[in-house]
N, C-alpha and C positions, 0 to 999 in steps of 0.2 A: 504494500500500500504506500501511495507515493502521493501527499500536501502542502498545500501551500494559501498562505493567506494575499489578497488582494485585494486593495479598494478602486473602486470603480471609478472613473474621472469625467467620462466622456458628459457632455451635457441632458441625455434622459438618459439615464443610467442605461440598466438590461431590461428595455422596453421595445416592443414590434420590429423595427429593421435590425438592430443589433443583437436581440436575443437572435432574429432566426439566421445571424451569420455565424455568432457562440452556437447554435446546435449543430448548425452547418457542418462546422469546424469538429464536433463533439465527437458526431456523427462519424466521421475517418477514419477513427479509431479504435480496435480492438476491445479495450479495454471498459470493464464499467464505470463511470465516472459520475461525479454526485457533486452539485454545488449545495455550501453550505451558508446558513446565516441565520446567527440568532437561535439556536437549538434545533430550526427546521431543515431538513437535508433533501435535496429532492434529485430526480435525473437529471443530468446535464443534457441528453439527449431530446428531455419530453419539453417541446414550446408552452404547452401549458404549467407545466411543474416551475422554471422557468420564472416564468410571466406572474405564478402564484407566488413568488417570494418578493416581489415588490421591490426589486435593486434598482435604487434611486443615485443620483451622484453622489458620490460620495461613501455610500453602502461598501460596508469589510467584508468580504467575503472569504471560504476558503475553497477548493478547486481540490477535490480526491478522487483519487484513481486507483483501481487494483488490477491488476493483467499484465501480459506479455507488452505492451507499450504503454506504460501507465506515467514513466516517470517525461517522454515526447509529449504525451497528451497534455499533461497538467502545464507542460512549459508549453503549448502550442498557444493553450486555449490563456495563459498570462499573457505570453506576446499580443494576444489579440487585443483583450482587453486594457493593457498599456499603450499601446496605438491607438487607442478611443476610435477601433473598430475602422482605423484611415478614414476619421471624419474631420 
């Protein structure tokens, strides 16, 4: 299992165009992957799961992974999110 924490910057945090490039992106990889925040854990794959954890700017989140590319995944889906999604 492979973690990591990160706050979200972009200006609507992980809402509509940028969630569905974060599952996009989720979606690539082997591995099951879970965003975290605030106790609730949900898929990183599911747009709804996602979209129910309410990541606003600024929102800490954490990004875990277990699988054969778990430790690519968690670094794929930070790059992403540190580029504020190339917006």
């Amino acid at each position: 299992m492979y973690m990591k924490e990160v706050v979200v910057n972009n200006q609507v945090g992980l809402h509509a165009r940028p969630a569905t490039f974060f599952i996009q992106k989720a979606n690539e990889f082997k591995s099951s992957i879970w965003v975290e925040k605030e106790e609730r854990r949900v898929n990183a794959k599911s747009l709804l799961g996602v979209l129910s954890l309410g990541i606003i700017k600024g929102s800490s989140i954490n990004l875990i992974a277990d699988g054969p590319d778990e430790t690519e995944a968690v670094d794929a889906l930070l790059e992403l999110i540190s580029t504020n999604f190339s917006e």
